[in-house]
N, C-alpha and C positions, 0 to 999 in steps of 0.2 A: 635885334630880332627877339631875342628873351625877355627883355622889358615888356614890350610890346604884346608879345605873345602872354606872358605873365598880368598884365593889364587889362586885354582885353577878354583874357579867357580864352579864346578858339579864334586867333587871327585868320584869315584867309590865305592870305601871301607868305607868313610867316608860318602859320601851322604847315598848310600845306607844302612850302618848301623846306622847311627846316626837319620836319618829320622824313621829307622824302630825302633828304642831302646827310640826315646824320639818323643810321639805322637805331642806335640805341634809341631813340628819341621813342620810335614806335615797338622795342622788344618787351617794356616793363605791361606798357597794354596795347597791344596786337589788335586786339579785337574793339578796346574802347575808341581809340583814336578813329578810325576811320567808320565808326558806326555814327560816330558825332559827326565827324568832320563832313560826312556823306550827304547832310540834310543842311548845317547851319553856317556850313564854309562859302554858302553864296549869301543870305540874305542875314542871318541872325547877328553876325560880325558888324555887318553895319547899325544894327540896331542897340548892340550890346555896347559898344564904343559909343 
């Protein structure tokens, strides 16, 4: 999941579960992760990969 997510930038499966399963993931930015994740965690993941 960190390769991945590290790779692609903003995985969809990976961000989204790995932020939601390990708190610290989203404590450093609260605010950046789910402002991104909110728009490109459906279509930009595929594009960016």
């Amino acid at each position: 999941m960190l390769p991945e997510l590290a790779q692609c930038g903003l995985g969809i499966g990976a961000l989204t579960g790995t932020y939601r399963l390990n708190p610290p993931y989203r404590v450093p930015y609260p605010q950046a992760m789910p402002s991104q994740e909110t728009t490109p965690t459906r279509g930009i993941p595929s594009g960016l990969c």
